[in-house]
N, C-alpha and C positions, 0 to 999 in steps of 0.2 A: 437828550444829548446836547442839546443845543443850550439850555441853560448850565449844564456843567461845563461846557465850552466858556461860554461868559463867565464862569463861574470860577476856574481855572483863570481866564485871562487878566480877570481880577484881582486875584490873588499873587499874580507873577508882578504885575502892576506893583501889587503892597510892597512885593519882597523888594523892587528897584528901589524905591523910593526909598525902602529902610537902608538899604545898601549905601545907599547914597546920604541920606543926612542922618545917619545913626550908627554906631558899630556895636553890632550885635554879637558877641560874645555867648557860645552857646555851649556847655562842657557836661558829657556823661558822667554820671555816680555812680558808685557801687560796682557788680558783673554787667560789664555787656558785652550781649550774646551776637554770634556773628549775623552781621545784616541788621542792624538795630531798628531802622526804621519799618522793616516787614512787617506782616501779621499785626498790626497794633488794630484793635477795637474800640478801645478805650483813649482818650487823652483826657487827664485830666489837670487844670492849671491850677497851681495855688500860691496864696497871695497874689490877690487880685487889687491892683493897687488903679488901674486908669484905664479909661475906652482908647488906650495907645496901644495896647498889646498887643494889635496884630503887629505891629512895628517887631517883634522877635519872628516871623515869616523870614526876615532877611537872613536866618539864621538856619531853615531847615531848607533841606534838599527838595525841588520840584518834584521826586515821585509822590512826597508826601504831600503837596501841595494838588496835585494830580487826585490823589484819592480822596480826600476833603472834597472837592469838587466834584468827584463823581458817586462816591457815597458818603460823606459827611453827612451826620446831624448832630445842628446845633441845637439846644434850650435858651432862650434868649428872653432877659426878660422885656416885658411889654413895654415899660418905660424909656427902655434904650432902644426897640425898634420904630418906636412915635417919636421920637427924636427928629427933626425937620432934615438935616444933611446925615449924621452920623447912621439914621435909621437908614439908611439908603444901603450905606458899605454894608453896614450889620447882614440886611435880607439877603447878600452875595457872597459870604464867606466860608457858604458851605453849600450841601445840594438842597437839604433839609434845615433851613433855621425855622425852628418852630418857636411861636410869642409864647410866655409864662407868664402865671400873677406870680404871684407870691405866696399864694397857699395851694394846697393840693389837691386840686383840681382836676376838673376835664382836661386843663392845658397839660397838668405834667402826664397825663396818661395819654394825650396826643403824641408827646415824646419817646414814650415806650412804645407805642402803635407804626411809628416810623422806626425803630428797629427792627433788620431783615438781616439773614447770615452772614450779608456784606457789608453793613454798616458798621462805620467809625464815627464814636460819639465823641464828640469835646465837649467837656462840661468843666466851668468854674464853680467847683463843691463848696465854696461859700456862699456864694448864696449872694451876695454884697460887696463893694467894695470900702477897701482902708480909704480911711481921709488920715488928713493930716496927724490928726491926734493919735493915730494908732489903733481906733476903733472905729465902727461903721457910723452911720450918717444918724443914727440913734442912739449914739453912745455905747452901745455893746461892744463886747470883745469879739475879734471875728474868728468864729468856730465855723467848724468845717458841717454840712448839714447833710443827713440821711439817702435825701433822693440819689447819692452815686452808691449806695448798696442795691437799689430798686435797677440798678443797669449794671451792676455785677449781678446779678440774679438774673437778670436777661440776657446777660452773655455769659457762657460758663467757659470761654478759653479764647485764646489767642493772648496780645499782648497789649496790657497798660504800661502805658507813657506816663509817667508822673512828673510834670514840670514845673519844679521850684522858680519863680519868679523872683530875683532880686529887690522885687520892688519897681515904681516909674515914678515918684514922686520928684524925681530930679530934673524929669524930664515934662510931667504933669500932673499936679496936685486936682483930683474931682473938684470942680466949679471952675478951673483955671480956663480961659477961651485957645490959647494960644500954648504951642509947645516950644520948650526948649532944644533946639535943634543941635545936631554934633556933639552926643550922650552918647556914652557907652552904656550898653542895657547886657545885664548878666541874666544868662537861664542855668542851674541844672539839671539835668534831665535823667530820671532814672526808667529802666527798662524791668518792669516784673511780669511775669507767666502769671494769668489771671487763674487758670486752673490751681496752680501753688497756690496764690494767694487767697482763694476760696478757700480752700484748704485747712489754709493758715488761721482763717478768722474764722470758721465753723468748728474748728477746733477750740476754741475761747468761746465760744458764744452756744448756750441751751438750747435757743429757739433764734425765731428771724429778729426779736427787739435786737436781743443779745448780738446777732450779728452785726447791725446796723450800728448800736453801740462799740463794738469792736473797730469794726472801720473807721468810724469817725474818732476815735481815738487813736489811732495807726495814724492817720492821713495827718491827724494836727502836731502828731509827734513828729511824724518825718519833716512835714512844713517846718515847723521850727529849730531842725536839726539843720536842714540844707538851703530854705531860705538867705538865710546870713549870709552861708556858702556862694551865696549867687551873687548876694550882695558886693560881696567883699572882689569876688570876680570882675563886675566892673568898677572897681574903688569905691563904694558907695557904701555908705552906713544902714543897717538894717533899723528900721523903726515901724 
């Protein structure tokens, strides 16, 4: 209790601060269902463009801030928690941030093992962040990666959050030290029934490849249907 205590005070902490040098613009897609923020399991962020993101915190409601902190698990990779100051926030932005490599591992199966009835996962299904060029730090295009069917499989209901990032390059480009302060930062955010949407993609898919297939084509298609959309939200060009 006492670390979700710190853990919550933290996070109210992020949202002033975004309040305050950022205006965060944050607008529902699609059906939402009455109480949108309830029952969610899942969150998952895409277009993952800078370690600024909590900076859209200024944008959600304290109950959801509340439950992040009391059951939140994060997957964080290990490069961003050895970080000298940034590792710091990362360890408190949930109840559960657990370190990832990069391949699949004992770490990602630590992450599944820290899912309990009451847990809300946040996970950035790419895996990497955009840099400037519009692809990850290896030159790839950034696709959306399998491990968030492995936690649709672990939870079969309640509600994903799926939140279109506008992008933060405006505000900060990966290697930049310093951010550009007094940015508007666009999110959309859609609300799906994880049950439907099991449904949905076990109905396209044979076996569990096929699923995981299925999803990570859903998720890249939505990405780049409503990405922009977020973009254009706070005036900013999607790239």
């Amino acid at each position: 209790m006492i670390r979700s205590a710190l853990v919550f005070c933290l996070l109210v902490l992020v949202k002033l601060v975004s309040r305050i040098f950022f205006r965060p613009r944050l607008r529902f897609a699609g059906d939402v269902p009455a109480r949108p923020w309830r029952r969610i399991r899942i969150v998952a962020l895409l277009n993952h463009t800078s370690l600024y993101e909590p900076i859209f915190a200024g944008g959600v409601p304290l109950e959801f801030l509340w439950r992040l902190a009391r059951h939140g698990v994060v997957p964080a990779a290990s490069k961003t928690i050895e970080r000298p100051l940034v590792g710091i926030l990362f360890r408190f932005i949930a109840r559960h941030v657990v370190s990832i490599s990069r391949e699949r591992d004992h770490t990602w199966a630590e992450v599944l093992n820290r899912i309990d009835p009451d847990s809300m996962v946040v996970i950035l299904p790419e895996g990497r962040m955009k840099r400037a060029t519009g692809l990850d730090l290896q030159g790839n295009a950034m696709t959306v990666r399998g491990g968030i069917a492995d936690i649709l499989e672990v939870i079969p209901e309640g509600r994903m959050l799926i939140a279109y990032s506008g992008g933060l390059h405006h505000v900060q480009v990966p290697g930049e030290r310093l951010p550009r302060l007094f940015q508007t930062v666009g999110m959309l955010i859609e609300v799906v029934d994880i049950a439907d949407y099991r449904r949905l993609m076990q109905g396209a898919a044979g076996d569990s490849v096929e699923f995981k297939r299925a999803i990570v084509a859903d998720l890249e298609r939505r990405r780049d249907l409503y990405a922009p959309r977020a973009a254009a939200l706070a005036g900013q060009e999607w790239r």
